[in-house]
C-alpha positions as CSV (number, residue, x, y, z in Angstrom):
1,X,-135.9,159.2,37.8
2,X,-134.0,162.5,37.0
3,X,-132.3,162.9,34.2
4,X,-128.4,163.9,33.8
5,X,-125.7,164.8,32.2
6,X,-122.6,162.1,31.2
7,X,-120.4,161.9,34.7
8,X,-116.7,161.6,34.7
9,X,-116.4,157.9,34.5
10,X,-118.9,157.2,31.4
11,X,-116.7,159.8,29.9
12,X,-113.5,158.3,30.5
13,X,-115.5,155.4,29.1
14,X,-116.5,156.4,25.9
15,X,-113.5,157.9,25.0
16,X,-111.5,154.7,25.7
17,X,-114.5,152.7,23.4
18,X,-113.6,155.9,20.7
19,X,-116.9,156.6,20.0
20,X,-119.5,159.9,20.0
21,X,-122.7,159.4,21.0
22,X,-126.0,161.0,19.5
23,X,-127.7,164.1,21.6
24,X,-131.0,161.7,21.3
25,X,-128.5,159.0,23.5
26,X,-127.7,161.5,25.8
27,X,-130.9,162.3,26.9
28,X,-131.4,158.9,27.8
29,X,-129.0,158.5,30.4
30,X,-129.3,159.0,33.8
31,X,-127.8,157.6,37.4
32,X,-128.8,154.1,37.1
33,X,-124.8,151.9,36.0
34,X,-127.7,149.5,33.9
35,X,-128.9,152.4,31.5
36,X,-125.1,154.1,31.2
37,X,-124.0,150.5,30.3
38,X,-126.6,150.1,27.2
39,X,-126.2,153.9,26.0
40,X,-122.6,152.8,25.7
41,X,-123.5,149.6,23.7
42,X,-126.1,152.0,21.8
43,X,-122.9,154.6,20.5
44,X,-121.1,151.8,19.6
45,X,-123.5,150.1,17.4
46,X,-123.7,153.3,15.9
47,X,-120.5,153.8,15.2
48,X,-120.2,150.0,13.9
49,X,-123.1,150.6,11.6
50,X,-121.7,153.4,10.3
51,X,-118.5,152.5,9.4
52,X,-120.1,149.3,8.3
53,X,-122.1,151.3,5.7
54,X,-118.7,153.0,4.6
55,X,-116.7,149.8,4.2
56,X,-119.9,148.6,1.8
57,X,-119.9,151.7,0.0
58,X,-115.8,151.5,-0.6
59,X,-116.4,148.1,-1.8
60,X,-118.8,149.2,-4.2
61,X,-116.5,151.9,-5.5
62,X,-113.6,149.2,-6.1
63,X,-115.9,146.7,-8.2
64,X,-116.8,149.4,-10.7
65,X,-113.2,150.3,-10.8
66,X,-112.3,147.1,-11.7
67,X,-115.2,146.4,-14.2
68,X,-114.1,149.6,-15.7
69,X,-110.2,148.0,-16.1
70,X,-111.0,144.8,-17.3
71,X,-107.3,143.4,-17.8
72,X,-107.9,140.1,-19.6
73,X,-104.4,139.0,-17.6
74,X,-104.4,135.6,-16.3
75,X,-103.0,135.3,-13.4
76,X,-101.5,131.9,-13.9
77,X,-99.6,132.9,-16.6
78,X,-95.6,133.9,-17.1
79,X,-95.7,137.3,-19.2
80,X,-92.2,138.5,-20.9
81,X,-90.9,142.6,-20.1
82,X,-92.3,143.5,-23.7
83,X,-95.4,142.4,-23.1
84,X,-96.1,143.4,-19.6
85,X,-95.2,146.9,-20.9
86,X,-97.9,146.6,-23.6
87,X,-100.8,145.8,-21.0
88,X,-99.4,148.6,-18.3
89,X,-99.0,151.0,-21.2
90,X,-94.9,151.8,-19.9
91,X,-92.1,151.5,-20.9
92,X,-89.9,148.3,-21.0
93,X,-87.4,150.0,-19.0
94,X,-89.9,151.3,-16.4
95,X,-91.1,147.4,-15.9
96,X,-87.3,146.2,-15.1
97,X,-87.3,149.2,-12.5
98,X,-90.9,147.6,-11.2
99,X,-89.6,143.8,-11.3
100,X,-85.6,144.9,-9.6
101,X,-87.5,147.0,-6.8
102,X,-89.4,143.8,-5.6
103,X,-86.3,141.9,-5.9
104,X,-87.3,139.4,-9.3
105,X,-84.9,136.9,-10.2
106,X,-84.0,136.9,-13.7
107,X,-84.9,133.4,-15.5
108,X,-81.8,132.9,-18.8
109,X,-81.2,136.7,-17.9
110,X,-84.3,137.9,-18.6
111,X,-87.6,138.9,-16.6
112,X,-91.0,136.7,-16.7
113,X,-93.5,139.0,-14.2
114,X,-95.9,136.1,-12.6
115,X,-99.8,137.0,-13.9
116,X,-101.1,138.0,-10.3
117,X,-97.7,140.9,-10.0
118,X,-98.9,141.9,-13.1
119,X,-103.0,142.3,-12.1
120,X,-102.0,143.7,-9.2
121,X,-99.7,146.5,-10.8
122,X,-102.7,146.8,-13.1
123,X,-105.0,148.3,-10.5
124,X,-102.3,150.3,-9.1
125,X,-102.4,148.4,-6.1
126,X,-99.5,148.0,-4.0
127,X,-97.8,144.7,-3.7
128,X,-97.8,143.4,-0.3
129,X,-95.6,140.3,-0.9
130,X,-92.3,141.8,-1.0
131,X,-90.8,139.4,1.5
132,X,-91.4,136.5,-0.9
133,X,-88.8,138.0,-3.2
134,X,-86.2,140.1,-1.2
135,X,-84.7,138.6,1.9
136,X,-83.7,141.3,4.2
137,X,-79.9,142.1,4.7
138,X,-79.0,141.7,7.7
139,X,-75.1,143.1,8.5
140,X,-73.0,141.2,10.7
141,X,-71.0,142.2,13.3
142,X,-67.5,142.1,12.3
143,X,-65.9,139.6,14.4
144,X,-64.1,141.2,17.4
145,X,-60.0,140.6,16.8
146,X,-58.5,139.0,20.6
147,X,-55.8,140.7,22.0
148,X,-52.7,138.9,21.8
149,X,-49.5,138.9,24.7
150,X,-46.0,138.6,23.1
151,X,-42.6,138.6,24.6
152,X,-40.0,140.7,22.6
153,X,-36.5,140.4,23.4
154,X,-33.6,143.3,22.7
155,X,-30.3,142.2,21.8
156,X,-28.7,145.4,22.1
157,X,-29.7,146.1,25.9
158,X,-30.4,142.6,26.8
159,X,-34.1,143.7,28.0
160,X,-37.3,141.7,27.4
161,X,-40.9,143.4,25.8
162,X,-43.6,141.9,27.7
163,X,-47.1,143.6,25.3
164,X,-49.9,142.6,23.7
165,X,-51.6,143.3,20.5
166,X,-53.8,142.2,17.6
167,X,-51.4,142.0,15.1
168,X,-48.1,140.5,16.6
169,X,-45.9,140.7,13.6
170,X,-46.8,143.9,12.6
171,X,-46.0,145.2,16.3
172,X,-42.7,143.6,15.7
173,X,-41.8,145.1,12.2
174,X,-43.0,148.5,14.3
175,X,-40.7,148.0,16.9
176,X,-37.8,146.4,15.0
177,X,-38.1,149.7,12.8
178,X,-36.7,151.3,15.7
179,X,-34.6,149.1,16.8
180,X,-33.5,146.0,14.5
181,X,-32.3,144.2,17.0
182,X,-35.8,143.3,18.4
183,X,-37.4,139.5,18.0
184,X,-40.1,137.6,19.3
185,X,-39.5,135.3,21.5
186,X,-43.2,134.2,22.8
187,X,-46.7,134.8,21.4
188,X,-49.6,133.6,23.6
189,X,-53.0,133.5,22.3
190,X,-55.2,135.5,25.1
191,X,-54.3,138.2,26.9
192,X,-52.0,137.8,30.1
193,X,-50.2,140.9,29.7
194,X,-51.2,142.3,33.2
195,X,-50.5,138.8,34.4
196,X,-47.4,138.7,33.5
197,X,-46.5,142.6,34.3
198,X,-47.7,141.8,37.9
199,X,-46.0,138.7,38.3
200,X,-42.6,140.4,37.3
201,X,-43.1,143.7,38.8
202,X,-39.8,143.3,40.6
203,X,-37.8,142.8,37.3
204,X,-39.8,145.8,35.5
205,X,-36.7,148.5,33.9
206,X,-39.1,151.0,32.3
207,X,-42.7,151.0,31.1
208,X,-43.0,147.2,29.3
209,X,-39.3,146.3,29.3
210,X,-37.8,143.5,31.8
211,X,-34.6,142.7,32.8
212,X,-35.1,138.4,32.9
213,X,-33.4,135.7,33.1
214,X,-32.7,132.8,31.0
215,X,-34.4,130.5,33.6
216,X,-37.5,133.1,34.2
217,X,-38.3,133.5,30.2
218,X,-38.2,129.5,29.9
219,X,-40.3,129.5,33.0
220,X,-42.3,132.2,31.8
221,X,-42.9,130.1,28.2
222,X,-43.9,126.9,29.6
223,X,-45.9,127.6,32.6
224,X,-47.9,130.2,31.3
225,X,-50.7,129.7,28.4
């Protein structure tokens, strides 16, 4: 059977499985799908044992670490600030920075770091349980403020303010600073102003001012929520 090359397809292959493949493994492969299929399974085995062989070595590595920092702490213990400085060989100050950045609760005002935080901040590891202490913040949405409709009446011209607005008294103290003779008459809790600007198109002076009767504003009050 002839020998050949990898095609396009066991090449798309192989990179998708991330893996290289040995020149001894690429001699082996030819035209037949059976023998592309087990050269594949070959590279990746490789690969596996290798990294399997590096995992084993790292492991090695981290037990003599550890045998050379023998700690002594017991991890079921509640250790004070002074003396988790003593066995981290820091400052006290530089163990409240360590116990606020994970979020510790004080106990009568003072710090007690559990025996397991302090192992682990032994061997310089990093502490992966961060969510047991801090909750995150979450920021809510400030509510959104509803328009309100009001109906302003002028004593001077006789005219009626038909608006709308979040804040109804300060709109009024606004207005009434240019004219005093302004009041409220109505305030309704959604917004109708369009409503009520369509529905009295006919009586409309200028802009949002109205020239209404005594029967329409009554009208307007009670048949309108």
């Amino acid at each position: 059977m002839k020998k050949l090359g990898l095609g396009r397809g066991l090449s798309k292959l192989l990179e998708q499985a991330d893996v290289n493949i040995s020149p001894e493994t690429q001699k082996s492969i030819d035209l037949s799908e059976c023998l592309k299929r087990n050269a594949v399974r070959r590279a990746i085995e490789e690969r596996d044992e290798y990294w399997n062989n590096k995992m084993w070595e790292f492991g090695q590595w981290h037990n003599e670490q550890i045998k050379e920092k023998e700690s002594n702490i017991d991890t079921y213990k509640y250790y004070t600030i002074s003396e988790s400085a003593k066995i981290l060989n820091l400052s006290a100050r530089q163990v409240q920075k360590k116990c606020t950045t994970i979020g510790m609760k004080k106990t009568n005002n003072k710090y007690y770091v559990y025996g397991w935080i302090l192992e682990m901040w032994f061997f310089n590891e990093r502490l992966p349980f961060n969510e047991i202490f801090r909750k995150p913040k979450i920021k809510e949405r400030p509510k959104r403020r509803l328009q309100k409709t009001y109906l302003m009446k002028d004593d001077a011209s006789g005219l009626y303010k038909i608006g709308k607005s979040v804040n109804t008294k300060f709109r009024e103290k606004t207005l009434q600073s240019e004219k005093p003779s302004i009041k409220t008459v109505k305030i309704w809790e959604i917004n109708i102003e369009s409503k009520l600007h369509n529905d009295y198109a006919e009586f409309r002076k200028r802009g949002e001012w109205f020239e209404l009767s005594k029967a329409q504003v009554t009208f307007m009050c009670t048949n309108y929520k």
